[in-house]
Chimera marker file (.cmm) of the C-alpha trace (Angstrom):
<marker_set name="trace">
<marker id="1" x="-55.362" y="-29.883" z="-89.282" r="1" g="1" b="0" radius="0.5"/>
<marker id="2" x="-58.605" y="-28.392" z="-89.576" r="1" g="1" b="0" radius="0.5"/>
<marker id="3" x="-60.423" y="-30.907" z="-86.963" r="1" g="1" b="0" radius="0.5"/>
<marker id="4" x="-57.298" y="-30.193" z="-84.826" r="1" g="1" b="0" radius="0.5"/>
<marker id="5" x="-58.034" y="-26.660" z="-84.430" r="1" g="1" b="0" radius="0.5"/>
<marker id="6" x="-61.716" y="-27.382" z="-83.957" r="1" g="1" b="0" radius="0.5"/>
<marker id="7" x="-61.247" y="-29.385" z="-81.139" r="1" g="1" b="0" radius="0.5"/>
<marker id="8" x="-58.952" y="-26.805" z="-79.813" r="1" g="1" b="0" radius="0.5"/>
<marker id="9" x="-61.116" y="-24.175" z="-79.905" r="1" g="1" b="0" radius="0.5"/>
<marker id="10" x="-63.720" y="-26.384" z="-78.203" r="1" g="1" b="0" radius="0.5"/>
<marker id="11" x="-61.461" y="-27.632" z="-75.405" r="1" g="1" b="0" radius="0.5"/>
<marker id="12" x="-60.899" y="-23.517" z="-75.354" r="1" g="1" b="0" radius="0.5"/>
<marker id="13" x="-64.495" y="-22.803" z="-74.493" r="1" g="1" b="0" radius="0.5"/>
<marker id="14" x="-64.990" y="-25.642" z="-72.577" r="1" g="1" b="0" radius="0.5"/>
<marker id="15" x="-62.500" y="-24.554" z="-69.607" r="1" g="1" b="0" radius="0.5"/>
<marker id="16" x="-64.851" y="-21.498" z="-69.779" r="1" g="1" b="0" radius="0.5"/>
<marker id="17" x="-67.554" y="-23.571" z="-68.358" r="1" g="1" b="0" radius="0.5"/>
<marker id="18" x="-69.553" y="-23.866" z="-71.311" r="1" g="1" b="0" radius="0.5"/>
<marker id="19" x="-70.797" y="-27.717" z="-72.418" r="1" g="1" b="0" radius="0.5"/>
<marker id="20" x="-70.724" y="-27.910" z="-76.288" r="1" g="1" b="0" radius="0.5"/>
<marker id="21" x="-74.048" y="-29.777" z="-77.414" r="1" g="1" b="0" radius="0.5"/>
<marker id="22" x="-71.113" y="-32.100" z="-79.737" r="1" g="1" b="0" radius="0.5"/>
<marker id="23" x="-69.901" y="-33.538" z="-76.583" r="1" g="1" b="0" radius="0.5"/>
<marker id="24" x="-73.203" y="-35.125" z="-75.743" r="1" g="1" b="0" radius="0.5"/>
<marker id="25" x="-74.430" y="-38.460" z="-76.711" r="1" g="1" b="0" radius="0.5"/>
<marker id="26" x="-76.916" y="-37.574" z="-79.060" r="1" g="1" b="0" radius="0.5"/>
<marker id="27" x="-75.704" y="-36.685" z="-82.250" r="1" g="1" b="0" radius="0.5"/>
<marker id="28" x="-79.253" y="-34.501" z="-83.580" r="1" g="1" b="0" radius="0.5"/>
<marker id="29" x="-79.040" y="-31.426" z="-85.361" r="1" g="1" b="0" radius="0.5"/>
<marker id="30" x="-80.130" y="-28.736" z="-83.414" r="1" g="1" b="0" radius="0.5"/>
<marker id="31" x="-78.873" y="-25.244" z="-82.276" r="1" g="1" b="0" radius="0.5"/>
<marker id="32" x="-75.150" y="-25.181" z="-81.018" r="1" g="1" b="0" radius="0.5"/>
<marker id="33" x="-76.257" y="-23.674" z="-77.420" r="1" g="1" b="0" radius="0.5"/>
<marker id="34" x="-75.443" y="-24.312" z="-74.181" r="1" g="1" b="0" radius="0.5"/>
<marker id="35" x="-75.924" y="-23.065" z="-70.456" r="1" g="1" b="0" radius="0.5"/>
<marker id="36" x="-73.311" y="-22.282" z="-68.082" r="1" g="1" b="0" radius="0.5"/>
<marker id="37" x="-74.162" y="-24.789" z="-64.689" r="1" g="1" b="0" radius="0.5"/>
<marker id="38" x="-74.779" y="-21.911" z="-63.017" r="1" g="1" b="0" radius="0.5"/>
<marker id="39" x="-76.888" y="-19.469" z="-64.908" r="1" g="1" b="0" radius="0.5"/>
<marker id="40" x="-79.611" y="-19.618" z="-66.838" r="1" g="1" b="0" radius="0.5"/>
<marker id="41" x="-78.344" y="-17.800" z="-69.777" r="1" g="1" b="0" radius="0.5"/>
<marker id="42" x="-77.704" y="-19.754" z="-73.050" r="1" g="1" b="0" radius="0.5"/>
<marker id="43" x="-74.285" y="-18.472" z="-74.605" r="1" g="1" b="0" radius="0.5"/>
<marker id="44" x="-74.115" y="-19.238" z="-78.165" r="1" g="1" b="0" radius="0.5"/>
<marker id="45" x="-70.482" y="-20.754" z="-79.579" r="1" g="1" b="0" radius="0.5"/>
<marker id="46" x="-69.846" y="-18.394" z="-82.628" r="1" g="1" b="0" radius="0.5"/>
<marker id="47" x="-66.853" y="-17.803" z="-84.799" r="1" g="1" b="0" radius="0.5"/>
<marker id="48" x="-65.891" y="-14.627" z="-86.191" r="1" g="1" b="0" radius="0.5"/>
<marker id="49" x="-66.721" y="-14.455" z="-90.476" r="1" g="1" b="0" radius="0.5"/>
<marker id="50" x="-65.236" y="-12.481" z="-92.879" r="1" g="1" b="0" radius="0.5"/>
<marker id="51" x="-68.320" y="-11.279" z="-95.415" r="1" g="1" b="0" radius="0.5"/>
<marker id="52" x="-66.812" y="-10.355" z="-98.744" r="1" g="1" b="0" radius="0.5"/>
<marker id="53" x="-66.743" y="-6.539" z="-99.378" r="1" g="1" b="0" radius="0.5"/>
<marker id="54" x="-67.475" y="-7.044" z="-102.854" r="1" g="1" b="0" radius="0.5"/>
<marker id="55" x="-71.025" y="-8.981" z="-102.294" r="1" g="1" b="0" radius="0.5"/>
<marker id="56" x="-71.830" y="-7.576" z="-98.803" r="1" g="1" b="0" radius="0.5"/>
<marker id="57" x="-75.383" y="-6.954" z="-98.493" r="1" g="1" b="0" radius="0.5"/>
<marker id="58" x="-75.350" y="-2.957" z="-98.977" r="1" g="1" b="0" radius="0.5"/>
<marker id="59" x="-73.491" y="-3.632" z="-102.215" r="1" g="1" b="0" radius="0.5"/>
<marker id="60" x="-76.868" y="-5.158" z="-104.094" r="1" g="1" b="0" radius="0.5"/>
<marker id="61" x="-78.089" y="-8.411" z="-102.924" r="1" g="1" b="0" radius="0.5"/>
<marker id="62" x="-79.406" y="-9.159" z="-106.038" r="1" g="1" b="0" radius="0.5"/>
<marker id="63" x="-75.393" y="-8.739" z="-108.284" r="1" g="1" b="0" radius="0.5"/>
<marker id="64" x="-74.706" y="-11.707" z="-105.299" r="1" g="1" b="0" radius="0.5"/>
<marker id="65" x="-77.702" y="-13.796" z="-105.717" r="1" g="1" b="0" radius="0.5"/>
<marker id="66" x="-76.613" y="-13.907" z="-109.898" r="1" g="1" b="0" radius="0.5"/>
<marker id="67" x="-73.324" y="-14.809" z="-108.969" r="1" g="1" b="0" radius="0.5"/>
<marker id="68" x="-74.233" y="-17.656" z="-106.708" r="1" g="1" b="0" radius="0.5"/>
<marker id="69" x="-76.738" y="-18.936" z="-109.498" r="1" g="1" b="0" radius="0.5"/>
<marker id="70" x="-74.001" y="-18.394" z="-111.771" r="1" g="1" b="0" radius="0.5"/>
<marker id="71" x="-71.523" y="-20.507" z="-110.294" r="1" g="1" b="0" radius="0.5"/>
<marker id="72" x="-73.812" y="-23.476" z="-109.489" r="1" g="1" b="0" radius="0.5"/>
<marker id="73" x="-75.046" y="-23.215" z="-113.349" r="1" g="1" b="0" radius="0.5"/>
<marker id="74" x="-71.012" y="-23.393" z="-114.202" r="1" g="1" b="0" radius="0.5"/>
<marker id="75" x="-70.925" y="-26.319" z="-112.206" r="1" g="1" b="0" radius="0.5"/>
<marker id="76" x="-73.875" y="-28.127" z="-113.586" r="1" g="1" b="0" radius="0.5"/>
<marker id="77" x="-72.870" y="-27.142" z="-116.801" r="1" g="1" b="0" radius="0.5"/>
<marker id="78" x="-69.664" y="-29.146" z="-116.082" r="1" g="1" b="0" radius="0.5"/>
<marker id="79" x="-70.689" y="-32.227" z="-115.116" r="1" g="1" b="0" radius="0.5"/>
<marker id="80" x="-73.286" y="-32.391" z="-118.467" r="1" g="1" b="0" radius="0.5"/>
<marker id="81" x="-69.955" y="-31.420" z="-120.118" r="1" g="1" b="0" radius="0.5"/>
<marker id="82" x="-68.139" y="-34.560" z="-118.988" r="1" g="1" b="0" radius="0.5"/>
<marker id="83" x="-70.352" y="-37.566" z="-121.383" r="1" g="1" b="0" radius="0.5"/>
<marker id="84" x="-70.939" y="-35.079" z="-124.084" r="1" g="1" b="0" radius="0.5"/>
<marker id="85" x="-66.597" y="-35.187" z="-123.929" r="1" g="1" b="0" radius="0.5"/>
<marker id="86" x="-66.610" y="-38.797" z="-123.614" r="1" g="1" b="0" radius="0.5"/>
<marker id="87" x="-69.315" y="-39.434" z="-126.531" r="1" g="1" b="0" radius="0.5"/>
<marker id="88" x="-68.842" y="-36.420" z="-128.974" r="1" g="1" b="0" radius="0.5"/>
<marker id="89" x="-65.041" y="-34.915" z="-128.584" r="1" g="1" b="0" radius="0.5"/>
<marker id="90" x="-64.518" y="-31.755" z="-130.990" r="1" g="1" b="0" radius="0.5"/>
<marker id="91" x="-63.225" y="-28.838" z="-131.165" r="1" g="1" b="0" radius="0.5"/>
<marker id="92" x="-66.312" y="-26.685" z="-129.899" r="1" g="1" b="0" radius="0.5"/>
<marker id="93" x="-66.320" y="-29.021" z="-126.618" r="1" g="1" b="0" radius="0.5"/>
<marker id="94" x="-62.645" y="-28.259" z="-126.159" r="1" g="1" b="0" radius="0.5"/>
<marker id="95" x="-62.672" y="-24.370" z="-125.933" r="1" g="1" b="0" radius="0.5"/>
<marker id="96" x="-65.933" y="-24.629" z="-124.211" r="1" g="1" b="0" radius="0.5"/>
<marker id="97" x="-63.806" y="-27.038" z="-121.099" r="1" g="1" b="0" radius="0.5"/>
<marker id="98" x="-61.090" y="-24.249" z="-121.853" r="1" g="1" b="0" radius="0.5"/>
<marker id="99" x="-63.584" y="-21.807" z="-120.425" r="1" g="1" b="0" radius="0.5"/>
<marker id="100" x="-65.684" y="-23.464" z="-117.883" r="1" g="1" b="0" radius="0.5"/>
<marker id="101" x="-62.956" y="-25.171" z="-116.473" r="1" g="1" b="0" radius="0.5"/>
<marker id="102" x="-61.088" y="-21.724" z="-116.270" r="1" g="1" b="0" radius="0.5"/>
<marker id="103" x="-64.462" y="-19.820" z="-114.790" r="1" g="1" b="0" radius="0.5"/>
<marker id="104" x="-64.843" y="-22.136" z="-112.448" r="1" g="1" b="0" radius="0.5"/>
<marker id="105" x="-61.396" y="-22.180" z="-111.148" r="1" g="1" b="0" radius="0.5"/>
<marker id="106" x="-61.101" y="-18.422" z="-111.159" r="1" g="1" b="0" radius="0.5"/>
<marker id="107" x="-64.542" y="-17.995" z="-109.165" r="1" g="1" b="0" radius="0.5"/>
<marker id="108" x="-63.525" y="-21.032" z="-106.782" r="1" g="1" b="0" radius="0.5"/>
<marker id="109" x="-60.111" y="-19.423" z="-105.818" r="1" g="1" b="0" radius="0.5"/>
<marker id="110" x="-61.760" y="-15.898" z="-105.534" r="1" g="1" b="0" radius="0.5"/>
<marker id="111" x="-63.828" y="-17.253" z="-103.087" r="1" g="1" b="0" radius="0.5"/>
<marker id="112" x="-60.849" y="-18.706" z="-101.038" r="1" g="1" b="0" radius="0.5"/>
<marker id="113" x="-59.177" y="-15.442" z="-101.849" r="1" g="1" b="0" radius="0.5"/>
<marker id="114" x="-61.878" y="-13.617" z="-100.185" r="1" g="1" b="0" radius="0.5"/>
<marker id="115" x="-61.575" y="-15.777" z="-97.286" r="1" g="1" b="0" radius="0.5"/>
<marker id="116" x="-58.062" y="-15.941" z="-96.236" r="1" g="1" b="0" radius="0.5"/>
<marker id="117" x="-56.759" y="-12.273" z="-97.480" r="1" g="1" b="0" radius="0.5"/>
<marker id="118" x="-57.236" y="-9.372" z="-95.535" r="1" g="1" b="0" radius="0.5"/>
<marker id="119" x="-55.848" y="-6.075" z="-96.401" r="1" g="1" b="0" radius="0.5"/>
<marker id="120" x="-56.408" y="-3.179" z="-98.919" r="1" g="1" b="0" radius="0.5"/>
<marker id="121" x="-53.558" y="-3.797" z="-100.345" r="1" g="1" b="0" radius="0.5"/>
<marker id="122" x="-53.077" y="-7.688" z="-100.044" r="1" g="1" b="0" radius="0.5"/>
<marker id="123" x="-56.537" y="-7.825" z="-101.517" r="1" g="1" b="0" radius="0.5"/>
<marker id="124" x="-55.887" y="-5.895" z="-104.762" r="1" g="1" b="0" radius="0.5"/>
<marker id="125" x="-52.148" y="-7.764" z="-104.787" r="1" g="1" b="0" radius="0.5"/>
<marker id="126" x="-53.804" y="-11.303" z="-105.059" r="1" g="1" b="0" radius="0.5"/>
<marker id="127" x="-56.874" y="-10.087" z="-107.022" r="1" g="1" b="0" radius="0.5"/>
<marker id="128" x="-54.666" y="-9.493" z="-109.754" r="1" g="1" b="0" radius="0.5"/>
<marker id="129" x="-52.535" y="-12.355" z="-108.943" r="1" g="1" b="0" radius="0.5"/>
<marker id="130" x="-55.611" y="-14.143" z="-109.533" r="1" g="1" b="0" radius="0.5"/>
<marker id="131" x="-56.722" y="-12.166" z="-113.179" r="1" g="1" b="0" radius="0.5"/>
<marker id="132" x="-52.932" y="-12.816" z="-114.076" r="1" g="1" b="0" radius="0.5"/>
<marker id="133" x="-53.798" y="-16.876" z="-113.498" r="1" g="1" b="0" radius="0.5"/>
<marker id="134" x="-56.751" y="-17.108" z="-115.183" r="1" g="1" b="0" radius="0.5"/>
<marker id="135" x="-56.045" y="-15.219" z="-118.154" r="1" g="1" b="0" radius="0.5"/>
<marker id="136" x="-52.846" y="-17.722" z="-118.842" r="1" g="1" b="0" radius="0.5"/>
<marker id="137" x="-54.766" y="-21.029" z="-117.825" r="1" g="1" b="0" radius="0.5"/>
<marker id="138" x="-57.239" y="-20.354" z="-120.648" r="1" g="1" b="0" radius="0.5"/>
<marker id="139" x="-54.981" y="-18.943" z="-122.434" r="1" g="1" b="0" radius="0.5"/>
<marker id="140" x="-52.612" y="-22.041" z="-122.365" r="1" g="1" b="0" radius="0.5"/>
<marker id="141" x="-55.515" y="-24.485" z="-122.884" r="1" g="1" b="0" radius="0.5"/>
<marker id="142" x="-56.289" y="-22.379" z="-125.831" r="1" g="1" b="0" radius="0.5"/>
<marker id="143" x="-53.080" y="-22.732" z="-127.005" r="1" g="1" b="0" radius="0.5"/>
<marker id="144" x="-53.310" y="-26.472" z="-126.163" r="1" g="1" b="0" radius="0.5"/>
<marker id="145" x="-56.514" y="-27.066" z="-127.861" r="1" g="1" b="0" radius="0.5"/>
<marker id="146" x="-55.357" y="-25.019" z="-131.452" r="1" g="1" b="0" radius="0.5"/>
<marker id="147" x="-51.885" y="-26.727" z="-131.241" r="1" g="1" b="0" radius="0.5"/>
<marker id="148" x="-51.877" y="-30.127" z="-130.075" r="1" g="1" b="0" radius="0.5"/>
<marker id="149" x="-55.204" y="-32.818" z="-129.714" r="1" g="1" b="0" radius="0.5"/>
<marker id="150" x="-57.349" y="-31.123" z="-127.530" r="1" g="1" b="0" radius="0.5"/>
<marker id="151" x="-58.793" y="-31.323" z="-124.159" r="1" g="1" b="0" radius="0.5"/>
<marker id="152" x="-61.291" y="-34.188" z="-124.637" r="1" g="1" b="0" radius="0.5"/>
<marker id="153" x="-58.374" y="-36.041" z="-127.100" r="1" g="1" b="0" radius="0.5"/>
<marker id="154" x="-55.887" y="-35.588" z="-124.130" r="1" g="1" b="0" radius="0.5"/>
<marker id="155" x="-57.768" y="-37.101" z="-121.205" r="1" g="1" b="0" radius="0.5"/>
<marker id="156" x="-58.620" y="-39.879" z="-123.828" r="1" g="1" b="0" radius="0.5"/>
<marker id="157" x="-55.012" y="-41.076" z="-124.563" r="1" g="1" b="0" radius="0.5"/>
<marker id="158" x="-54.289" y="-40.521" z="-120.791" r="1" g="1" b="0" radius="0.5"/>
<marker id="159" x="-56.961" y="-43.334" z="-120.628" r="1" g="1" b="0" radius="0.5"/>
<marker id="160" x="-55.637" y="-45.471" z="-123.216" r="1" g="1" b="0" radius="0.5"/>
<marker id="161" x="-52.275" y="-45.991" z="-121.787" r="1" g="1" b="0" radius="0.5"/>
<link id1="1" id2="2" r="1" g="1" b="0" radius="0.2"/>
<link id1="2" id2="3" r="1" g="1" b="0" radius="0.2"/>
<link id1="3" id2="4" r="1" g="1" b="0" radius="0.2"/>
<link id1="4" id2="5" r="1" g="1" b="0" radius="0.2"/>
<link id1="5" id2="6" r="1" g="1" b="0" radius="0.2"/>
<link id1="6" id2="7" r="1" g="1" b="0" radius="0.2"/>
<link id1="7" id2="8" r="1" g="1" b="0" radius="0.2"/>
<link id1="8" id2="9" r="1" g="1" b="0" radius="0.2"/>
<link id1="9" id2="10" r="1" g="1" b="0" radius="0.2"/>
<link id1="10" id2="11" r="1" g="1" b="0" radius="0.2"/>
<link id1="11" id2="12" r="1" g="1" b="0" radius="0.2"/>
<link id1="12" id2="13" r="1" g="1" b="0" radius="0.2"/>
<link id1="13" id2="14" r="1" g="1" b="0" radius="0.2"/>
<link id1="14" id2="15" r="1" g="1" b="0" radius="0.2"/>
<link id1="15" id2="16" r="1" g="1" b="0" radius="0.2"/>
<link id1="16" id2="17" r="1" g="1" b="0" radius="0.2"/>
<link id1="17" id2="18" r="1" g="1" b="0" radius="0.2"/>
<link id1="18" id2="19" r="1" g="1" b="0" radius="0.2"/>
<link id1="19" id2="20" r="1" g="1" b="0" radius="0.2"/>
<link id1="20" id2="21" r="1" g="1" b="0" radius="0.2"/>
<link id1="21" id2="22" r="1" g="1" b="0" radius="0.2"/>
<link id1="22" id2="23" r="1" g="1" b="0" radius="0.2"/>
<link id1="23" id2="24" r="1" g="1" b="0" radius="0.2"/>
<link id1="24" id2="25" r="1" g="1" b="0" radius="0.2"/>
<link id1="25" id2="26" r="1" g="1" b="0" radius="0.2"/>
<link id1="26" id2="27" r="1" g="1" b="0" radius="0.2"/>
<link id1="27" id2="28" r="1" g="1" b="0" radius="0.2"/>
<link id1="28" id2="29" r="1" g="1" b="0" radius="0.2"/>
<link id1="29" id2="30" r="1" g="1" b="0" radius="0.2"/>
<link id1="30" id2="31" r="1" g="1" b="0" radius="0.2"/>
<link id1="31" id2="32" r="1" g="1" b="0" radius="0.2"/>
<link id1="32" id2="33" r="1" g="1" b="0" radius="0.2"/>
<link id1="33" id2="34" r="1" g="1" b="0" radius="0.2"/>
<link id1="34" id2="35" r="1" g="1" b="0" radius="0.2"/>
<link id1="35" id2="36" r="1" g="1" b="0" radius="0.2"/>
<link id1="36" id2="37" r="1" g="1" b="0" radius="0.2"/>
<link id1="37" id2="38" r="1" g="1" b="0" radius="0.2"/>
<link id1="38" id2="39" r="1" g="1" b="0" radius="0.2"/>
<link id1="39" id2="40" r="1" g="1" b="0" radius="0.2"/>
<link id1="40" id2="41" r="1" g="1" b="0" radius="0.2"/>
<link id1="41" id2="42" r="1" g="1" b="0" radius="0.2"/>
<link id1="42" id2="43" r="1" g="1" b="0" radius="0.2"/>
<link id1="43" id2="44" r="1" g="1" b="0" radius="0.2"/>
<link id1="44" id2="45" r="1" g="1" b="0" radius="0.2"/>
<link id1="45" id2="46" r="1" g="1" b="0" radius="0.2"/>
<link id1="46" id2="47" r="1" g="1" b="0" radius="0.2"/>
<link id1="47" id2="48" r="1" g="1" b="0" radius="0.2"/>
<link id1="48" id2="49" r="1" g="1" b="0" radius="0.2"/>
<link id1="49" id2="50" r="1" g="1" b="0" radius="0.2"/>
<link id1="50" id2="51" r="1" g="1" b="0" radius="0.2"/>
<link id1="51" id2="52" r="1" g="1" b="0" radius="0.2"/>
<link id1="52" id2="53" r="1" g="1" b="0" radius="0.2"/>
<link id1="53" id2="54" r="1" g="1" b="0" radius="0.2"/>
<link id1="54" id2="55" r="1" g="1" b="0" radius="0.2"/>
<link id1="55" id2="56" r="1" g="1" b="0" radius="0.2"/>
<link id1="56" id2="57" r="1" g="1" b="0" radius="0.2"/>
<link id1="57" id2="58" r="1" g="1" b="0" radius="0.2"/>
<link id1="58" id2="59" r="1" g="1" b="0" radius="0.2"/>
<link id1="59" id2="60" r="1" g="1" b="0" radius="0.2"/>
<link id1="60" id2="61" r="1" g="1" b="0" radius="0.2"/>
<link id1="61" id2="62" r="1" g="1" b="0" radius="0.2"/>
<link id1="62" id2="63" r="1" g="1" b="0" radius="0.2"/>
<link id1="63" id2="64" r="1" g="1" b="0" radius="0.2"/>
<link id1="64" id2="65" r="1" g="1" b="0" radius="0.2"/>
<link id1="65" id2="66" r="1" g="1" b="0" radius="0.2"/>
<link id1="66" id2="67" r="1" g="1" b="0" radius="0.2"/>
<link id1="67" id2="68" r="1" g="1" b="0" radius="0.2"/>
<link id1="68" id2="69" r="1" g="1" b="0" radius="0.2"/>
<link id1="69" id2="70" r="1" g="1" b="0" radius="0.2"/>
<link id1="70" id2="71" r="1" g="1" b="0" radius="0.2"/>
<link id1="71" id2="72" r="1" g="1" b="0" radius="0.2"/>
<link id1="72" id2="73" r="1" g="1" b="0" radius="0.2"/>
<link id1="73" id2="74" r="1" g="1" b="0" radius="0.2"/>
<link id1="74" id2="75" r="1" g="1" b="0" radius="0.2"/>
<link id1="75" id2="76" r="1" g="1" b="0" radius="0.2"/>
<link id1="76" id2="77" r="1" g="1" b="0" radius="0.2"/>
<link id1="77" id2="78" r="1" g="1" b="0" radius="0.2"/>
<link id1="78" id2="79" r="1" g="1" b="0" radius="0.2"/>
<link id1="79" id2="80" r="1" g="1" b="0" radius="0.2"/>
<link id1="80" id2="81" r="1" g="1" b="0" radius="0.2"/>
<link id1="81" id2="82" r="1" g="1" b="0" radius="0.2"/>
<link id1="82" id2="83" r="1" g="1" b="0" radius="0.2"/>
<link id1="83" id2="84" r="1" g="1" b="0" radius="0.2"/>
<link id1="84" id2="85" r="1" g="1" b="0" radius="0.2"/>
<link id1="85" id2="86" r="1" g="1" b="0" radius="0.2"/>
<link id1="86" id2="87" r="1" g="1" b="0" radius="0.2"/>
<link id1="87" id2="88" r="1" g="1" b="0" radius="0.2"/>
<link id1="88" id2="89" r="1" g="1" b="0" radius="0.2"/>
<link id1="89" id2="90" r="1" g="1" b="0" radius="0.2"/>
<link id1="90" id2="91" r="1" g="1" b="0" radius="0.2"/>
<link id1="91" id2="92" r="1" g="1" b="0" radius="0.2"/>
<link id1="92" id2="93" r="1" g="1" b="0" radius="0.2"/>
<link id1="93" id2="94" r="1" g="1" b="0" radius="0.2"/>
<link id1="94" id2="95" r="1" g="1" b="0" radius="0.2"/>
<link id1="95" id2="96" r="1" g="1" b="0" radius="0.2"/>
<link id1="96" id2="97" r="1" g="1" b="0" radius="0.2"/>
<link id1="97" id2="98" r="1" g="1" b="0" radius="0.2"/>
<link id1="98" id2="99" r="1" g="1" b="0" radius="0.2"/>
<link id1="99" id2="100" r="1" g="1" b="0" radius="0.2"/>
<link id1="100" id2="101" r="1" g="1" b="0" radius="0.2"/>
<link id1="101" id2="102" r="1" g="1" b="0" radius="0.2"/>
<link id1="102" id2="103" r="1" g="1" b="0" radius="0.2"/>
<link id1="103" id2="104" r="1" g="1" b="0" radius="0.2"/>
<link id1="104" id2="105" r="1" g="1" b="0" radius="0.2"/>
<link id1="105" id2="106" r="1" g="1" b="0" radius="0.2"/>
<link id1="106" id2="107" r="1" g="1" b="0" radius="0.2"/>
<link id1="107" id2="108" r="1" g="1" b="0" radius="0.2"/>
<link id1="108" id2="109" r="1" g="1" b="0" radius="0.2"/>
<link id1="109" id2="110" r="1" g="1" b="0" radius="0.2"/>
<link id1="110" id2="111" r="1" g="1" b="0" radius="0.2"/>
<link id1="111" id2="112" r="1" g="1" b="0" radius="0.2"/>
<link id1="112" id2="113" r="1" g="1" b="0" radius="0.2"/>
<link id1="113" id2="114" r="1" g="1" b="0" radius="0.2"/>
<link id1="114" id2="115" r="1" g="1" b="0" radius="0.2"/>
<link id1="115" id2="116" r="1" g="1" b="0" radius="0.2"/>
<link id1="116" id2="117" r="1" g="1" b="0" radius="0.2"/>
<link id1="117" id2="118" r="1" g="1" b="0" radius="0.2"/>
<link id1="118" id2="119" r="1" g="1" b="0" radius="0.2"/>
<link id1="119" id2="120" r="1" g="1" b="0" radius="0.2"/>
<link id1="120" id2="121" r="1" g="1" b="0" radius="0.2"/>
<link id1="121" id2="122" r="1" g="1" b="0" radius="0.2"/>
<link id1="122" id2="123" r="1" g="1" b="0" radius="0.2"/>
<link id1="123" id2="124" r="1" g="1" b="0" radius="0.2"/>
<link id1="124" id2="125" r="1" g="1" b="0" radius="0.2"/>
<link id1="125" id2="126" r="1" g="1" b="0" radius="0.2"/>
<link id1="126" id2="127" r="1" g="1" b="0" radius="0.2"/>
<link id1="127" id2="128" r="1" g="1" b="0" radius="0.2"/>
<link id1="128" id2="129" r="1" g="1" b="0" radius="0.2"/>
<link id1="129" id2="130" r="1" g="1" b="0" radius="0.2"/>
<link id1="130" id2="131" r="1" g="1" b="0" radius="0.2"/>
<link id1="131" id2="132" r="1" g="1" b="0" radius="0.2"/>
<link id1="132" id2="133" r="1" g="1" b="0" radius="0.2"/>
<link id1="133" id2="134" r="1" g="1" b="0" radius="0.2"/>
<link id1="134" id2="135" r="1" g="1" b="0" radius="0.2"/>
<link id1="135" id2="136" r="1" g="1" b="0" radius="0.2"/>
<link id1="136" id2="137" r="1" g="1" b="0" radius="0.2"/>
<link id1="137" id2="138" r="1" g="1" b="0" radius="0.2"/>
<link id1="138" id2="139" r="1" g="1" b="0" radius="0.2"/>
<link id1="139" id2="140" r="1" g="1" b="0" radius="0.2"/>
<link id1="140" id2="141" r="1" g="1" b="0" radius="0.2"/>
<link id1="141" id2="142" r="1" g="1" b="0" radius="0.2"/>
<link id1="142" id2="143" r="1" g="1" b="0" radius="0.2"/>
<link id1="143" id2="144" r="1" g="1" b="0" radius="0.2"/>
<link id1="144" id2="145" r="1" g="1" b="0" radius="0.2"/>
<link id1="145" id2="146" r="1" g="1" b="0" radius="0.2"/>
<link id1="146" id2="147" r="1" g="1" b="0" radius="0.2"/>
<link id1="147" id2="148" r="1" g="1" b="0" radius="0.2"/>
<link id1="148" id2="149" r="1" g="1" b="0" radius="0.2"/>
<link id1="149" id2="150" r="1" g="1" b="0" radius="0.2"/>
<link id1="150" id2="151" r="1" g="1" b="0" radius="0.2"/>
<link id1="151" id2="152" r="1" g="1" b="0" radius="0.2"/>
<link id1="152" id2="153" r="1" g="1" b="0" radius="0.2"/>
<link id1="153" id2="154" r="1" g="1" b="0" radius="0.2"/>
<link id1="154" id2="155" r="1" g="1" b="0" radius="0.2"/>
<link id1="155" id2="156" r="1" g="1" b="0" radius="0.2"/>
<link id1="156" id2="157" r="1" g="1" b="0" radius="0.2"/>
<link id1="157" id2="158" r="1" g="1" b="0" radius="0.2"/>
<link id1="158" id2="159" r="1" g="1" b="0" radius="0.2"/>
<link id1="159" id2="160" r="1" g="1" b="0" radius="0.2"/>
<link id1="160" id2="161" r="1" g="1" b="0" radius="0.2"/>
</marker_set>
């Protein structure tokens, strides 16, 4: 669907007289400019992005660049989590899936959040759609780990079978 609309919007811009550099036979990285055959000005193909108000630049470039290291360190911190599951399952590696799992799915959902809803209103609706989400997933696995076998005990029998 998504290459569909790509190609759309490039047969779009192409009627418009403008030769996309993906059409050509090389296939080198390089800037996505073209001329028009008739003028020498280069027209650049550019969508339009939606910048998150929360870490736009004039809100502190710096609360954005911890965020960003934040979420790669969750996600590094869940793939060392992984073996140390396998190898040494336990209580103390269950809660701490419980909440890197749940981080990482709240911050990766925010992000898609930010991209897709637009509105005042639409943004604080799914915002605390999103709180309301998180809070029960860990809360459930929580729950899961205390009551039943545990994360790491779970995947294992899933395994077994």
């Amino acid at each position: 669907m998504i290459i569909m609309a790509a190609v759309a919007r490039l047969s779009c811009v192409c009627r418009r007289g403008i030769k996309p550099l993906l059409y050509q036979s090389t296939l080198l990285p390089r800037a996505l400019v073209a001329s028009h055959k008739y003028q020498d000005h280069p027209y650049m193909l550019t969508a339009r992005i939606h910048a998150s108000q929360a870490l736009n630049a004039s809100s502190g470039s710096k609360a954005a660049s911890l965020h960003w290291t934040a979420e790669r360190a969750v996600s590094v911190l869940l793939l060392a989590m992984g073996p140390v599951a396998y190898f040494n399952p336990g209580p103390f590696i269950d809660y701490s899936l419980a909440a890197a799992l749940t981080l990482h799915g709240h911050w990766g959902l925010g992000q898609v959040l930010t991209d897709y809803v637009h509105g005042d209103t639409k943004i604080k609706i799914a915002n605390a759609g999103l709180f309301l989400l998180s809070t029960v997933t860990f809360a459930g696995l929580c729950y899961f780990n205390y009551n039943d076998v545990g994360i790491c005990k779970a995947v294992a029998l899933l395994w077994s079978k």
